[in-house]
NULOVO-648208 format. One record per atom (N, C-alpha, C): residue in three letters; x, y, z. Coordinates in steps of 0.02 Angstrom, whole numbers, padded with zeros to 5 digits, always signed. Layout:
BEGIN
ALAXYZ
...
This chain:
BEGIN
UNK-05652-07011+03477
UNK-05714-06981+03462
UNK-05736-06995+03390
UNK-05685-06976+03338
UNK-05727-06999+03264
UNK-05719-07080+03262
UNK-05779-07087+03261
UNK-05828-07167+03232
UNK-05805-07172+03155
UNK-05818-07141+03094
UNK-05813-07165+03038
UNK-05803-07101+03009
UNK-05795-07131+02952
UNK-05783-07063+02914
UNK-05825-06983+02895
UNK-05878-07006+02907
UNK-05919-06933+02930
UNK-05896-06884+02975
UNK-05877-06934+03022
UNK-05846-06902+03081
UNK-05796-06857+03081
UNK-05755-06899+03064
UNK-05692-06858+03016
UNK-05681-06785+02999
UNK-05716-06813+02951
UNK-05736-06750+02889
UNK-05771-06687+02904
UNK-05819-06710+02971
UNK-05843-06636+03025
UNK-05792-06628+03053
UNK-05746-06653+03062
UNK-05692-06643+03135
UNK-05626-06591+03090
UNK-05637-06645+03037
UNK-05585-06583+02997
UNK-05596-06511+02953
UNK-05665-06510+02931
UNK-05699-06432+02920
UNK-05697-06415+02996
UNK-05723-06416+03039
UNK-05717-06384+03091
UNK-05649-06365+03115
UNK-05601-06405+03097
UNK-05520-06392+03120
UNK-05525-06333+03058
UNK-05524-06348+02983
UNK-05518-06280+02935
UNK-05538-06241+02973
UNK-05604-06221+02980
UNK-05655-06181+02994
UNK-05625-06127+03072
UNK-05596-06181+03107
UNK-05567-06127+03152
UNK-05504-06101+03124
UNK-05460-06131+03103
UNK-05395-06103+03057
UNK-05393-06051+03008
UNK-05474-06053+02999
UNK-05467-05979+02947
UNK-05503-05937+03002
UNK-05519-05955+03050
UNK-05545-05895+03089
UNK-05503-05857+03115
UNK-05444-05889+03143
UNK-05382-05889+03180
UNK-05336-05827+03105
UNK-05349-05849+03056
UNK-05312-05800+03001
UNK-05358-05752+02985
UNK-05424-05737+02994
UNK-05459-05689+02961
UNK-05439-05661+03045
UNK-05437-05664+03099
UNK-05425-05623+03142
UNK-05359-05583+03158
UNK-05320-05624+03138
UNK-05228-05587+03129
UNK-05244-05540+03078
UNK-05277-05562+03022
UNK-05280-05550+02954
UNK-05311-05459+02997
UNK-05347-05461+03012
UNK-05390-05400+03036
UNK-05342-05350+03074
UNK-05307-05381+03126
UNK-05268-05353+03170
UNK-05219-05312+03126
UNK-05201-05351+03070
UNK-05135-05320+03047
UNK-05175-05247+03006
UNK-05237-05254+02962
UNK-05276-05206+02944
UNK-05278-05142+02990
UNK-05289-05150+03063
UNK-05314-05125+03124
UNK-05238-05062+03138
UNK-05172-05125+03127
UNK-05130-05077+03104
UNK-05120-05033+03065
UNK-05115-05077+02994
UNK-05133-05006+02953
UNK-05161-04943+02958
UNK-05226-04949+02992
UNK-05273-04892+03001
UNK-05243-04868+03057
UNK-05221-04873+03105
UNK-05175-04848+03154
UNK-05117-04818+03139
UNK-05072-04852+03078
UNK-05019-04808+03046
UNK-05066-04749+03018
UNK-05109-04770+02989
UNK-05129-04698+02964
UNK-05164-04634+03004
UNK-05177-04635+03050
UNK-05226-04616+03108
UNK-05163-04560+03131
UNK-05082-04604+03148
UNK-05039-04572+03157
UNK-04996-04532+03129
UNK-05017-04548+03036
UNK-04989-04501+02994
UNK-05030-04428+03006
UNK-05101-04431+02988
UNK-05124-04394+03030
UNK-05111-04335+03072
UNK-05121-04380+03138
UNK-05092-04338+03176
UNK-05035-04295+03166
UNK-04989-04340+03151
UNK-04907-04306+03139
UNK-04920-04249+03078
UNK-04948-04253+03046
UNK-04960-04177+02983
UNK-05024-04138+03039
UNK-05042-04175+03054
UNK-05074-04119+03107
UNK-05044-04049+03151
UNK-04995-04112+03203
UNK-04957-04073+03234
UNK-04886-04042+03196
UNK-04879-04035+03136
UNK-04818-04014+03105
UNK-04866-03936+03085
UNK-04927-03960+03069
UNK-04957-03889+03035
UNK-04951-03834+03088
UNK-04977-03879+03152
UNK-05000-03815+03214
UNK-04935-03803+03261
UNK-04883-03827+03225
UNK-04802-03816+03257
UNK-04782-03757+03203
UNK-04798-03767+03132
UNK-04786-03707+03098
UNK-04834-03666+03085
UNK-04888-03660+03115
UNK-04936-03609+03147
UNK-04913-03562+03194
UNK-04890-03595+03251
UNK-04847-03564+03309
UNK-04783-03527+03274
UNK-04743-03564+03243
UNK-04692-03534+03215
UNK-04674-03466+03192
UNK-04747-03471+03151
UNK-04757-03397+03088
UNK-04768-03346+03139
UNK-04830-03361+03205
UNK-04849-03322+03242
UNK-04806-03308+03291
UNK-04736-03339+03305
UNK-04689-03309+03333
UNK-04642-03255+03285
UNK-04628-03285+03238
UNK-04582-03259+03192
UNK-04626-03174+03169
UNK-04687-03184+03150
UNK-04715-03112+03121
UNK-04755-03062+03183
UNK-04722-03103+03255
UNK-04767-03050+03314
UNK-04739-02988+03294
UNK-04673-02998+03312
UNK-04661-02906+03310
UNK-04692-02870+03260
UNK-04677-02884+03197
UNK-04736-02855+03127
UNK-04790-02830+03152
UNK-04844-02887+03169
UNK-04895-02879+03188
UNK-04906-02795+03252
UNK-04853-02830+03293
UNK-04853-02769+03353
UNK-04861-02706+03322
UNK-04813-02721+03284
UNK-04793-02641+03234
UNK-04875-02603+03205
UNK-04885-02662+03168
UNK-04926-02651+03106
UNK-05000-02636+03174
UNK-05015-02658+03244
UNK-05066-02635+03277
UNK-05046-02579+03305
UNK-05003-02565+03308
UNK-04984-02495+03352
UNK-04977-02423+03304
UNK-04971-02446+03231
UNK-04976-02408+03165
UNK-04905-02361+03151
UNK-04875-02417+03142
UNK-04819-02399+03142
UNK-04799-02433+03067
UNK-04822-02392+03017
UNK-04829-02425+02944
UNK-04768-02438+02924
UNK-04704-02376+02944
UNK-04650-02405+02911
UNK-04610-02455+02929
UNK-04608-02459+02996
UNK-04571-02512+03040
UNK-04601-02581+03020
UNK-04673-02578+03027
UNK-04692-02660+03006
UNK-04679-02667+02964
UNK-04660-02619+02902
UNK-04630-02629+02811
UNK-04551-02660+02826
UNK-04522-02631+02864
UNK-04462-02641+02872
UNK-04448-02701+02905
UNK-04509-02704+02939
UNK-04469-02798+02976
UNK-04519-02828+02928
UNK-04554-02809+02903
UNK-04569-02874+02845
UNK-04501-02910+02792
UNK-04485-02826+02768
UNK-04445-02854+02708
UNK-04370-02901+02748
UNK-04364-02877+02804
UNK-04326-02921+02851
UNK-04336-02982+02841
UNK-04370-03026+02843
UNK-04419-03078+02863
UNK-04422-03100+02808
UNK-04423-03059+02744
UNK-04432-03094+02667
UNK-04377-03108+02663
UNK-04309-03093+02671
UNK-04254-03109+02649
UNK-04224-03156+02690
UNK-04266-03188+02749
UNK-04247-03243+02794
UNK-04297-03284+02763
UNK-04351-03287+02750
UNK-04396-03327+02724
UNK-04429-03303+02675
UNK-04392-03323+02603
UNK-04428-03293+02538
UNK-04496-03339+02530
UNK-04493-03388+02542
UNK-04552-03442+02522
UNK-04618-03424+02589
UNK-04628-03401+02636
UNK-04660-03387+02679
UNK-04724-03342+02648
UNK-04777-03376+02655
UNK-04848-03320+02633
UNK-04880-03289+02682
UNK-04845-03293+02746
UNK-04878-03243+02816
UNK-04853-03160+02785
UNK-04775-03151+02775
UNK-04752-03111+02768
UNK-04808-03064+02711
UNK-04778-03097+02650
UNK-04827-03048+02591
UNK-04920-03039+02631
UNK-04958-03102+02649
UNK-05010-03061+02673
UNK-05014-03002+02719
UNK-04960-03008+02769
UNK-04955-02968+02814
UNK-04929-02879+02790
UNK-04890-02898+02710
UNK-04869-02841+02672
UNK-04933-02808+02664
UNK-04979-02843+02627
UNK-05034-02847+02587
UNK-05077-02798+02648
UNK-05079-02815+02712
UNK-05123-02777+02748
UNK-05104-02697+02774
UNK-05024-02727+02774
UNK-04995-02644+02810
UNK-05023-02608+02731
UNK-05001-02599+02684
UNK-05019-02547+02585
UNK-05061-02548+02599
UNK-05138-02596+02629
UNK-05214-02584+02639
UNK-05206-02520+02659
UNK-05178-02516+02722
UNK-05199-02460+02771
UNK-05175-02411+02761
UNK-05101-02392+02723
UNK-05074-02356+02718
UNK-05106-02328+02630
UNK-05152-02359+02610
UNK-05197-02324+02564
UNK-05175-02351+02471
UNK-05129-02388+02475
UNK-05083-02412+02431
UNK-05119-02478+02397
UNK-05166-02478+02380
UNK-05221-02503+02355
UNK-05185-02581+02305
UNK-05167-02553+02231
UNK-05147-02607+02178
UNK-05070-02633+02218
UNK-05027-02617+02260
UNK-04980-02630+02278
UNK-05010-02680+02318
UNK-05043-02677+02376
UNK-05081-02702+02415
UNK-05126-02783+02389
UNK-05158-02748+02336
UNK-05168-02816+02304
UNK-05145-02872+02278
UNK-05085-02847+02267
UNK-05015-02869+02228
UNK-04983-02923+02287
UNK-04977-02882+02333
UNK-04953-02933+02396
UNK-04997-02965+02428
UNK-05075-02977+02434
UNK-05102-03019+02441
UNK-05109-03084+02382
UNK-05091-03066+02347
UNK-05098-03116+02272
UNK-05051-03147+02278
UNK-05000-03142+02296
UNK-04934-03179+02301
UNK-04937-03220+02345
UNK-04972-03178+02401
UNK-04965-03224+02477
UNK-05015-03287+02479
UNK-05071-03270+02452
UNK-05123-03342+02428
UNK-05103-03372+02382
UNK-05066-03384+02324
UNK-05017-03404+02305
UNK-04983-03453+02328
UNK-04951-03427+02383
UNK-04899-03467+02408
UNK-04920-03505+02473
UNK-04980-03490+02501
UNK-05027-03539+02530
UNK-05096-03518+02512
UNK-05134-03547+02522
UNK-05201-03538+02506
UNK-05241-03543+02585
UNK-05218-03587+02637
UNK-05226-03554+02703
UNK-05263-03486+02705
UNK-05246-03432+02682
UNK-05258-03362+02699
UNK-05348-03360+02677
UNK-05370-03392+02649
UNK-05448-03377+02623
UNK-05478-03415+02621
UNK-05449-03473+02684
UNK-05498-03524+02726
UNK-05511-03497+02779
UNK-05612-03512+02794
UNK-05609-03476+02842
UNK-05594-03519+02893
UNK-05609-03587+02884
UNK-05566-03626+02955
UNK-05507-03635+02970
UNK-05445-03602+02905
UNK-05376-03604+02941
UNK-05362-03578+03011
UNK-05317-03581+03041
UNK-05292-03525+03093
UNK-05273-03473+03069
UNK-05243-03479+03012
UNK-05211-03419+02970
UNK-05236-03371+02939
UNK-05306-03402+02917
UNK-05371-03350+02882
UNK-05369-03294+02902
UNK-05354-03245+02853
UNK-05358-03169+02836
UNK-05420-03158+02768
UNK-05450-03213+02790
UNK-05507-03207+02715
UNK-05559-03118+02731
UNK-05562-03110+02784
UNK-05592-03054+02788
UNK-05569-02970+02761
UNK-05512-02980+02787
UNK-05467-02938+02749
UNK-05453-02927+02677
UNK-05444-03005+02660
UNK-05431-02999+02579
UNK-05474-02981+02578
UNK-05560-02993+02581
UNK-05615-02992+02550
UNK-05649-02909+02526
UNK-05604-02872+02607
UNK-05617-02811+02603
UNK-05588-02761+02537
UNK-05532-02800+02538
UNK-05478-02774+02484
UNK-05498-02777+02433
UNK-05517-02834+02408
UNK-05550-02858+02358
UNK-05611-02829+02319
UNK-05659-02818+02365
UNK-05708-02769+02354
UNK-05710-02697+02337
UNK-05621-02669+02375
UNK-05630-02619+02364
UNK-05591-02612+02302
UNK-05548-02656+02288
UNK-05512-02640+02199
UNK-05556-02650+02184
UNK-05611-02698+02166
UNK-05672-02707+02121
UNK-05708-02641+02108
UNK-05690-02602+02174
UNK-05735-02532+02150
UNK-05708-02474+02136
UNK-05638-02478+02165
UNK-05589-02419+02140
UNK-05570-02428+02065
UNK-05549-02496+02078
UNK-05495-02495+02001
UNK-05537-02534+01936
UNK-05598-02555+01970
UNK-05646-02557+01892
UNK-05670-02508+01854
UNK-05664-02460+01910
UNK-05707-02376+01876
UNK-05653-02337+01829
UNK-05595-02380+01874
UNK-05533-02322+01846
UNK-05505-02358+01788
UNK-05509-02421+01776
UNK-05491-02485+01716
UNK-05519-02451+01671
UNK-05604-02458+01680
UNK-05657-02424+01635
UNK-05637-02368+01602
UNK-05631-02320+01636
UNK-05631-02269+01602
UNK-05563-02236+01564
UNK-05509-02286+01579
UNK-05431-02299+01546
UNK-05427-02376+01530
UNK-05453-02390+01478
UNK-05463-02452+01465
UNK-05379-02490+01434
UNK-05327-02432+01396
UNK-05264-02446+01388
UNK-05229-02458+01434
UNK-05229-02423+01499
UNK-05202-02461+01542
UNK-05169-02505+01568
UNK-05109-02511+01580
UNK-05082-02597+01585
UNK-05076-02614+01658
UNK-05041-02547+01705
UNK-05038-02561+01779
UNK-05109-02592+01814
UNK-05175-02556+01763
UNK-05237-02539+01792
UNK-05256-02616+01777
UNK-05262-02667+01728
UNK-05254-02721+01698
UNK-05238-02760+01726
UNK-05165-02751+01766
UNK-05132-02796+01802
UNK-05159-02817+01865
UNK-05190-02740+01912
UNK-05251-02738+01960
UNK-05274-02752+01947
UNK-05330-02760+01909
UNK-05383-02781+01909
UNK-05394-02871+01904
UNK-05331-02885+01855
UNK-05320-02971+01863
UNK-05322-02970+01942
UNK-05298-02950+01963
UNK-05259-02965+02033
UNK-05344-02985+02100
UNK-05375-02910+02067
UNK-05443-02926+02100
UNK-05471-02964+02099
UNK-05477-02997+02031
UNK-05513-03031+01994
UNK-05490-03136+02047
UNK-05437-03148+02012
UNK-05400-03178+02050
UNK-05401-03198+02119
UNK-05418-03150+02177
UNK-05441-03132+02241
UNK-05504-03160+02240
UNK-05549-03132+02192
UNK-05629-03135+02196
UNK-05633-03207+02199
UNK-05592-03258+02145
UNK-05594-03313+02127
UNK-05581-03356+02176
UNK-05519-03355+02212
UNK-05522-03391+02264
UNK-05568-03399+02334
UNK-05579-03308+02356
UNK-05618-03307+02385
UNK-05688-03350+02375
UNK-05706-03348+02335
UNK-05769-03387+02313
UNK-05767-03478+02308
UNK-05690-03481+02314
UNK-05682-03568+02330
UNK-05659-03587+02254
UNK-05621-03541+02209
UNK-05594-03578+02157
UNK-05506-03600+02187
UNK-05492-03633+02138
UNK-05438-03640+02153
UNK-05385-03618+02089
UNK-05317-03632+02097
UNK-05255-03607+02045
UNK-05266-03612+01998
């Protein structure tokens, strides 16, 4: 087929010309992987989150049972259970944080929600699974109005001080700050 050297010289850009097509297409494939390794990292922190989603919500049912049936001291008691199996766990302290709500225990209460967002921040997303942002929020509002009046008017105070960081702190995250 090649006549002369023109000939050639199309015959062999066209041989390049497919040879880099042939590598920009592997070249892609292997990319295609990449993004597929990552697709599956992904996933895999996906499903590790909503495996220790399940987890917490097995591990803190009974609490919970307790703490709906109002059984303030028992859910105290399998909490602190639960802390000493899992000190690093922030279900526990929020879950502290809600039984002192109810049981009227206000700066204690705040104290253990502060810790528990802390140690995840989960709790005051409202798209986590874990979100208790409503709760804090309630809490929050209400030290802002108990223990600012009472800061105020005992301004020496140090416990009252310490609440009120604590609210303060609450307010902050709630509102989308971070550590």
């Amino acid at each position: 087929m090649p006549k002369d050297a023109y000939d050639r010289s199309l015959w062999f850009l066209l041989a390049v010309a497919l040879a880099a097509l042939v590598l920009v297409l592997s070249g892609h494939e292997t990319g295609s992987g990449k993004n597929r390794a990552g697709l599956d990292k992904a996933l895999e922190r996906q499903m590790a989150y909503q495996a220790r989603v399940d987890l917490i919500r097995k591990l803190y049912g009974p609490a919970e049972s307790l703490l709906q049936a109002g059984d303030f001291q028992g859910a105290l008691f399998k909490l602190d259970e639960l802390a000493r199996q899992y000190p690093q766990e922030a279900h526990g302290s929020i879950l502290k944080g809600e039984v002192l709500s109810r049981m009227g225990a206000l700066e204690e209460a705040l104290a253990s929600y502060v810790e528990g967002v802390r140690l995840n921040g989960d709790y005051v997303d409202g798209k986590s699974p874990l979100s208790r942002r409503t709760e804090i929020q309630k809490v929050a509002d209400e030290g802002l109005r108990v223990i600012g009046s009472r800061s105020r008017a005992n301004p020496g105070n140090r416990s009252l001080a310490v609440a009120l960081n604590n609210v303060n702190y609450l307010r902050s995250r709630l509102a989308g700050g971070c550590e």
